[in-house]
C-alpha positions as CSV (number, residue, x, y, z in Angstrom):
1,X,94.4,135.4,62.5
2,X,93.1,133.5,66.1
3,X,95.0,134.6,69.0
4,X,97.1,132.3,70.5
5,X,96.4,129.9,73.2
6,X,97.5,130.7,76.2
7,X,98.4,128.8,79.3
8,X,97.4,128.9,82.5
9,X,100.1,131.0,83.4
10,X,98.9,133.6,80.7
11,X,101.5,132.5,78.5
12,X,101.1,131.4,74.6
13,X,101.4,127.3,74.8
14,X,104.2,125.6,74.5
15,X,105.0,122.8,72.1
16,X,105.7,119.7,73.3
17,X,109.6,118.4,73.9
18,X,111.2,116.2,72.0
19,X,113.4,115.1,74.3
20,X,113.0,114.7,78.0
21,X,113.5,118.4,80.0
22,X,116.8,118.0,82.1
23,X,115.1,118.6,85.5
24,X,112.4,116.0,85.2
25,X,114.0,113.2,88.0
26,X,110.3,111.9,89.6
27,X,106.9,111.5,87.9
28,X,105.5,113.9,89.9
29,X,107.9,116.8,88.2
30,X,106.0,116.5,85.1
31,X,102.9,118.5,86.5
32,X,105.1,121.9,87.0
33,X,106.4,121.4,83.7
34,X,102.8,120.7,82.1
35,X,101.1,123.8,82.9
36,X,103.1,125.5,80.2
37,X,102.0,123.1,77.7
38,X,98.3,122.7,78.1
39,X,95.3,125.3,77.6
40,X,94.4,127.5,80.4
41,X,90.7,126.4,81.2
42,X,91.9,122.5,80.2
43,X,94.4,122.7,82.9
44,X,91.8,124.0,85.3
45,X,89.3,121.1,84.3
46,X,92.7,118.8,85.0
47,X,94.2,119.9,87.7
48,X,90.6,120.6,90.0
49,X,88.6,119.1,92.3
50,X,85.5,119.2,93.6
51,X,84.8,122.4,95.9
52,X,87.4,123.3,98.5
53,X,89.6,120.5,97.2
54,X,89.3,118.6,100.4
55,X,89.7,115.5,99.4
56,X,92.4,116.3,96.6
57,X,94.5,117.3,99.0
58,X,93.4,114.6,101.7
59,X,94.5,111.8,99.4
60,X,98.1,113.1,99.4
61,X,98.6,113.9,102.9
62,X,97.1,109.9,103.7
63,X,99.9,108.5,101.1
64,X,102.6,111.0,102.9
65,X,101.3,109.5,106.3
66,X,102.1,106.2,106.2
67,X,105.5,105.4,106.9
68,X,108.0,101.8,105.7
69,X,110.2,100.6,107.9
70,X,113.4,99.7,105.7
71,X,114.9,96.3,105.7
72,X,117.7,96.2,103.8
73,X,119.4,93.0,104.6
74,X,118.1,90.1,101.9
75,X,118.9,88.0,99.1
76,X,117.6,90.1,96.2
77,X,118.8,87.6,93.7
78,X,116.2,87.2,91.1
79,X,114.2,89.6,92.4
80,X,111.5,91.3,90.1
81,X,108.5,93.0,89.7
82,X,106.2,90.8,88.0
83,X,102.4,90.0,89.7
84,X,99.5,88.2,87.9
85,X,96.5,89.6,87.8
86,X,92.8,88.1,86.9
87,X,95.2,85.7,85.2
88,X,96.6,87.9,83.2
89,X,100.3,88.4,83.7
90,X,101.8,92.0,84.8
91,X,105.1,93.4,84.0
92,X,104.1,95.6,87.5
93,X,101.7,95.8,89.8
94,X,101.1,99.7,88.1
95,X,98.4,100.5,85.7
96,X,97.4,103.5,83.6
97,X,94.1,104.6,84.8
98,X,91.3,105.7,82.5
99,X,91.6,109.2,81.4
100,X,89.3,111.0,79.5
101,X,90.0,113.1,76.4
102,X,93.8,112.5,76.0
103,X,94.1,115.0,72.7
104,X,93.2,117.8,75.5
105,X,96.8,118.1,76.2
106,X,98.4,116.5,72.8
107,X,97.4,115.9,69.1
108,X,98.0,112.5,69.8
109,X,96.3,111.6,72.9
110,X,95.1,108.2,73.5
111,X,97.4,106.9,70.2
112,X,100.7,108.1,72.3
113,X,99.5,106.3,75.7
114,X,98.6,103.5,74.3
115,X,102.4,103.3,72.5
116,X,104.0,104.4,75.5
117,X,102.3,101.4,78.1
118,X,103.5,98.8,75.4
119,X,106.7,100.4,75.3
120,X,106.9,99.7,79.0
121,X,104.1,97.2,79.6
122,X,102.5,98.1,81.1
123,X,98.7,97.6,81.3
124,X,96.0,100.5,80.1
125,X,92.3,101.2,81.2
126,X,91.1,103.2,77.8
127,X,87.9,105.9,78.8
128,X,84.6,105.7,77.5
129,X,85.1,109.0,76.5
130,X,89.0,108.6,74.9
131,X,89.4,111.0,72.2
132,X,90.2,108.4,70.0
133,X,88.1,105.3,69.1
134,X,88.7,102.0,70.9
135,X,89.4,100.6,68.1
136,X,91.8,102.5,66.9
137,X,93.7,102.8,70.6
138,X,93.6,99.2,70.2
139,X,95.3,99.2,66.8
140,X,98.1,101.5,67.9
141,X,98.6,99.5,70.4
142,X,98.8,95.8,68.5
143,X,100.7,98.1,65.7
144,X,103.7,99.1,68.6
145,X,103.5,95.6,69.8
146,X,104.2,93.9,66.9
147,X,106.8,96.5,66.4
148,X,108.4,96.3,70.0
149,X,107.9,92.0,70.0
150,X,106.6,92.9,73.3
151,X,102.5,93.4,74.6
152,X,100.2,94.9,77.5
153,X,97.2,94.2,78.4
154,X,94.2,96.9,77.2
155,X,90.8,97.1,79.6
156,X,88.0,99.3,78.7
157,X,86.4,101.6,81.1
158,X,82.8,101.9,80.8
159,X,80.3,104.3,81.5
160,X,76.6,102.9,80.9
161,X,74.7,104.8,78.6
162,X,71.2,105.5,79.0
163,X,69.9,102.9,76.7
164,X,71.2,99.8,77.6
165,X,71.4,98.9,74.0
166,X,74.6,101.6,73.4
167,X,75.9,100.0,76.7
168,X,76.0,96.5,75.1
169,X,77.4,97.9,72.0
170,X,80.5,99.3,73.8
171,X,80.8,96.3,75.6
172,X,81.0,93.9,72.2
173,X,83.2,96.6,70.5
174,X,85.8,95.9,73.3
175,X,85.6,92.7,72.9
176,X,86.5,92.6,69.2
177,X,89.3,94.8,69.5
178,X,90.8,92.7,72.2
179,X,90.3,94.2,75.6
180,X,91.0,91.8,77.9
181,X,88.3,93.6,80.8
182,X,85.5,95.9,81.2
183,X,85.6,98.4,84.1
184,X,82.6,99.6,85.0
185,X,82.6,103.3,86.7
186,X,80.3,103.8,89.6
187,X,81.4,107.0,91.4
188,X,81.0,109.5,88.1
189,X,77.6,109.0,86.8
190,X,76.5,111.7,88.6
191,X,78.9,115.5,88.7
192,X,79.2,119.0,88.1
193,X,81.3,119.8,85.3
194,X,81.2,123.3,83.3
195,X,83.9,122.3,81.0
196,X,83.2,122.6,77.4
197,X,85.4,120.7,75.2
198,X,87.3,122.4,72.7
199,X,87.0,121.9,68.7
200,X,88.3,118.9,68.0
201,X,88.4,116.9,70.9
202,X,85.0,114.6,71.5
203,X,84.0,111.3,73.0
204,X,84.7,109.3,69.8
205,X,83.3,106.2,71.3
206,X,80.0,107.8,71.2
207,X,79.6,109.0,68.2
208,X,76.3,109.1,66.5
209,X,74.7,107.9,70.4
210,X,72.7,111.1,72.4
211,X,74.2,112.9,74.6
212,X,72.3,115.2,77.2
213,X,73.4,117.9,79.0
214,X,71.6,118.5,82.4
215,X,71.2,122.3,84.0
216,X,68.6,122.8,86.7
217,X,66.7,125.8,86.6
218,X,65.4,128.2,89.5
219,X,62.5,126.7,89.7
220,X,61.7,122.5,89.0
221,X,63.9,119.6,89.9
222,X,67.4,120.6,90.6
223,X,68.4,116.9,90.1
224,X,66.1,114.3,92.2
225,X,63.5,113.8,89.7
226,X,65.2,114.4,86.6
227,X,66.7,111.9,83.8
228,X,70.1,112.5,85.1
229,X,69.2,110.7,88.2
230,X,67.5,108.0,87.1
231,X,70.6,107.1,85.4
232,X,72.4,106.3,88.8
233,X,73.7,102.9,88.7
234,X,71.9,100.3,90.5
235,X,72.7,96.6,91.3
236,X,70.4,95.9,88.8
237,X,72.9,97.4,86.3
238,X,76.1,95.3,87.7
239,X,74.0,91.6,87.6
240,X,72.6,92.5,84.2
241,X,76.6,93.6,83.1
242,X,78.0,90.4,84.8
243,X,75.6,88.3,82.2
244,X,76.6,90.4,78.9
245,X,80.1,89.6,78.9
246,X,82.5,86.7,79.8
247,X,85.4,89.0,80.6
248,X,86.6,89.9,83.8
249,X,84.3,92.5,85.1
250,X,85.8,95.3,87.7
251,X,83.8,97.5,89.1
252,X,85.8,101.0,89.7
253,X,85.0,103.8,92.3
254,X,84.1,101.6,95.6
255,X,84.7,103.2,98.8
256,X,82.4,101.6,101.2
257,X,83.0,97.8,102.8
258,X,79.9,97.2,102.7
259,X,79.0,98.0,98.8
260,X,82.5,96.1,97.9
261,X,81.1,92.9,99.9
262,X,78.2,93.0,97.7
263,X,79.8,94.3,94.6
264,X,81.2,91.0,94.8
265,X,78.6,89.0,95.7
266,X,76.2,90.2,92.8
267,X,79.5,89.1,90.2
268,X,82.4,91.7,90.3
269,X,85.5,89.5,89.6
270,X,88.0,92.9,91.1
271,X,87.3,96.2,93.0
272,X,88.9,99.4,92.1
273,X,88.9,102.2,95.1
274,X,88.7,105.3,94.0
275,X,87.3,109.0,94.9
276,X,87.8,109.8,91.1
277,X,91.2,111.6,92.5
278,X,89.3,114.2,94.3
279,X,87.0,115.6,91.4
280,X,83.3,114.5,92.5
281,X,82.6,114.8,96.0
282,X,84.8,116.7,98.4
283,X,85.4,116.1,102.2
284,X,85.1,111.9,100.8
285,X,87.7,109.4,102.6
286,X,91.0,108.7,101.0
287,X,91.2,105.1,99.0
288,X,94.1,104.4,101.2
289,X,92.2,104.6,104.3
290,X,89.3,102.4,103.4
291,X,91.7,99.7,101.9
292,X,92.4,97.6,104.8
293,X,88.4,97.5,106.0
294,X,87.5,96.3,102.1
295,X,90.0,94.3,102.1
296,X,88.8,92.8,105.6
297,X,85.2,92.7,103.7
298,X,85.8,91.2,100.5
299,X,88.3,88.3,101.6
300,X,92.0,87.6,100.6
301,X,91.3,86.5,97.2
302,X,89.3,89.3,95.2
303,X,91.9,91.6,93.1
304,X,91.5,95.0,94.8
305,X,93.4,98.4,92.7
306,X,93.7,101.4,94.0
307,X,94.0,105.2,92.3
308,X,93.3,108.9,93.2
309,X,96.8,110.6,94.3
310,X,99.3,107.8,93.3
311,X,102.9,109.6,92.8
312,X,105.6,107.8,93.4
313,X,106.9,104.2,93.8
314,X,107.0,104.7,97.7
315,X,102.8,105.1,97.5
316,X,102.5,101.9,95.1
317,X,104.4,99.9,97.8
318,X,102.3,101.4,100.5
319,X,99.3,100.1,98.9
320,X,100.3,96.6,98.2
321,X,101.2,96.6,102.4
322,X,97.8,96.9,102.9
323,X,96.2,94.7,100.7
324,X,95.9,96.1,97.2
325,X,97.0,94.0,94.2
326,X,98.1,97.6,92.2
327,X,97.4,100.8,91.3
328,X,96.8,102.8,88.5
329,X,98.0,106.6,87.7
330,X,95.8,109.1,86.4
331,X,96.5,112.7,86.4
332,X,100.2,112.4,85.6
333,X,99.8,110.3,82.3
334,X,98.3,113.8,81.1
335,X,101.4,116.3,82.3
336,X,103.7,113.6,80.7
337,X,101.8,113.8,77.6
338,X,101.6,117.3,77.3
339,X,105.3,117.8,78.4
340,X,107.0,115.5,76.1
341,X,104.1,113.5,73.9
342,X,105.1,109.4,73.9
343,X,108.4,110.1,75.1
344,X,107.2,111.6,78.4
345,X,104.8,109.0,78.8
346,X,106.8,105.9,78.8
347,X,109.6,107.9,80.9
348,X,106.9,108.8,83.5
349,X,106.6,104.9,83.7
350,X,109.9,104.2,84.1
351,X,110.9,106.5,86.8
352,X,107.9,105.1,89.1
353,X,109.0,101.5,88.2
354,X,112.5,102.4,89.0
355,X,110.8,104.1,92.3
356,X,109.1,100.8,93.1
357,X,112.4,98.8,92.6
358,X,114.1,100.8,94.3
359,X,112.0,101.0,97.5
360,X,111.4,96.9,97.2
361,X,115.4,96.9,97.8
362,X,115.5,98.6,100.8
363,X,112.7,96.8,102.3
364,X,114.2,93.7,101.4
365,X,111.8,92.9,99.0
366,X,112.4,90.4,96.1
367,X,108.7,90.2,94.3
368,X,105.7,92.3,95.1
369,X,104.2,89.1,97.1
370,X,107.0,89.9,99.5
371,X,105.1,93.7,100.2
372,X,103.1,92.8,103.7
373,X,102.2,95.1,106.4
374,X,105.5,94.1,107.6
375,X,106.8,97.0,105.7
376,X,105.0,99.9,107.0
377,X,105.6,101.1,111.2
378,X,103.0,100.7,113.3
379,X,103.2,102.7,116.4
């Protein structure tokens, strides 16, 4: 017999719910029920950042920070939620954002997400290294919709490989199974990470491509002057992606004005700012902070998303105030999963868009193009 699993709290796993737990009323509540649900050194590779945990805990206190000045008398007849985005039409300006290795936390990983956004939809970046295949995220997804009469968009996240060749090939996969975008992700190609998956959880996209593990020894190249990298992305990389594909091309994990302004210029149709929620540098600014100077930099008409520390409908409307077009949630999508499968999921969802609605009330609000800085105090 194998000894249990055990939580992080030393405790044998539990299974997930089957209904939603009584005390769950935010999306944020889901993490302090998750811990009991997922594997000890999983939840560590979750719930960590990089080093002290700096800037985990610096993109929090910069959401908390900002403060809305309420509004509350309008005419919120016919108001709503929708927002169009890269011409493509949003139930919500809130995305799921890529997350790697969704069976981690539940059997069904990436096959549950992808039910769970259509359930609500709402739009879903699927990882390079999902546990399941694109395509077969993709079919779950077309499989709900057809069941539910209702859609969401699908955009696939990509990390280039070293040979350009099994780049391409992820790319033209995407595109037959109906993604509707490829995000590219800047910020991760390089990181420490000393996670070993478990049995039965892999990068199914990359099946059947290499895959190299980099250690340093004492002595030789710690990393300048090895393989790892020479696989840095360059701009090389984004001009030669912007003339593989017709799709809208993002480009995900911009902090700097000046690399958005050119991000731009060499062909990225939408930014996404991102510190990777605090997991590959530490001491790095907060998304939130840096918004308003890309913003300045890339002009009023580039799409600009935002992730790392997204909670509640309050920091979604925040973001919009100062220039974002959404934002996508990462961390949570996995306590919801592991906490209560598809059904956590697509409540998760619901209580931030019930968040959002909410908070677009009191500010007098009636569409998301109604969210100017007017909303947030100034002092």
């Amino acid at each position: 017999m194998h000894a249990p699993l055990l939580n992080a709290l030393g405790a044998p796993l539990r299974p997930a719910h089957s209904q939603i737990p009584a005390d769950i009323a935010c999306a944020a509540d889901y993490e302090r029920h998750a811990i009991h649900h997922i594997e000890a050194h999983a939840w560590q590779h979750i719930q960590g950042g990089a080093d002290q945990n700096l800037t985990l805990t610096h993109n929090r206190s910069c959401w908390d920070g900002l403060r809305l000045l309420p509004q509350p008398i309008a005419d919120l007849g016919g108001a709503h939620t929708r927002t169009t985005l890269l011409g493509q039409d949003l139930s919500s300006p809130i995305l799921l954002a890529p997350v790697a290795y969704q069976r981690l936390v539940h059997p069904d990983g990436e096959l549950a997400t992808v039910r769970a956004a259509t359930a609500l939809q709402t739009g879903m970046l699927v990882s390079t290294l999902s546990s399941y295949t694109l395509e077969e995220i993709a079919q779950a997804g077309q499989t709900a919709a057809a069941e539910m009469g209702q859609g969401a968009r699908r955009w696939f996240q990509l990390y280039l490989q070293p040979d350009r060749a099994h780049s391409l090939q992820l790319i033209r996969r995407a595109e037959a199974a109906g993604y509707s975008a490829i995000v590219w992700t800047v910020d991760a190609s390089i990181k420490r990470s000393g996670f070993p998956l478990p049995y039965g959880v892999e990068a199914a996209n990359l099946r059947g491509m290499p895959s190299a593990q980099h250690t340093s020894p004492l002595q030789g190249p710690i990393l300048f002057g090895t393989p790892l990298a020479q696989q840095a992305p360059t701009w090389d990389d984004l001009c030669w992606l912007r003339a593989q594909t017709q799709l809208p091309l993002i480009v995900k994990g911009i902090l700097s004005p000046a690399q958005a302004h050119q991000a731009v210029a060499c062909g990225a149709d939408a930014l996404i700012i991102s510190n990777h929620g605090g997991r590959v540098l530490d001491g790095v600014v907060s998304p939130v902070e840096v918004l308003p100077a890309i913003r300045q930099a890339v002009g009023a008409h580039t799409p600009l998303l935002l992730d790392s520390g997204v909670r509640y409908g309050t920091d979604v409307v925040k973001a919009l105030a100062l220039g974002a077009h959404a934002v996508l949630i990462g961390r949570p999508q996995l306590h919801a999963l592991a906490t209560a499968g598809l059904l956590g999921v697509a409540h998760m969802l619901h209580l931030l868009r019930a968040e959002l609605e909410l908070t677009m009330a009191h500010l007098g609000c009636a569409s998301v193009a109604d969210i100017t800085p007017h909303v947030l105090w100034q002092r």
